[in-house]
N, C-alpha and C positions, 0 to 999 in steps of 0.2 A: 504494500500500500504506500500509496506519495503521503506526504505529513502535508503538502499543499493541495488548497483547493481553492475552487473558483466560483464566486458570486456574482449574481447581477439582478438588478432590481427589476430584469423583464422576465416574464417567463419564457421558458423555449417553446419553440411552437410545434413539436411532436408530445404536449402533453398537454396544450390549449387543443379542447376542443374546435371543430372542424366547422366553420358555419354551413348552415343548412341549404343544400344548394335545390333550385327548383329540376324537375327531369324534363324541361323542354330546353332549360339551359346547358344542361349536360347534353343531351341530346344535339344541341347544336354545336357543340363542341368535339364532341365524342363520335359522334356520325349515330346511325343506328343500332340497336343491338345485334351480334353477330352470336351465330351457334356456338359452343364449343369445338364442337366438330363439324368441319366443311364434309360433304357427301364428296365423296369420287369422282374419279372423273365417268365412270360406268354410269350413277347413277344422275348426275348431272348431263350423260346424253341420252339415255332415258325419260328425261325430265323429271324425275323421282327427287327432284330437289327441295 
C-alpha cells in the first residue's frame, strides 16, 4: 500500500450516477437496435432475415 493518497473536492464521475437519457435520443445517436446475432448469409438469401 502507498502511505499517499489523493483528494478532491469533485467527485469522479464513474461513481456519479449517469443522467437519465430519453430512447429517441439514444436512438438517434446509436442508430437502431441491432440483433445479437446477424442470420447468415444462407438465410439472409433466403430472406429468412
Amino acid at each position: 500500500m502507498s502511505a499517499y493518497s489523493f483528494r478532491s473536492s469533485r467527485p469522479d464521475h464513474w461513481v456519479s450516477p449517469r443522467p437519465t437519457r430519453d430512447p429517441a435520443m439514444s436512438r438517434l445517436i446509436h442508430g437502431p437496435l441491432q440483433p445479437m446475432q446477424r442470420p447468415g448469409w444462407l438465410a439472409r438469401l433466403l430472406g429468412r432475415a
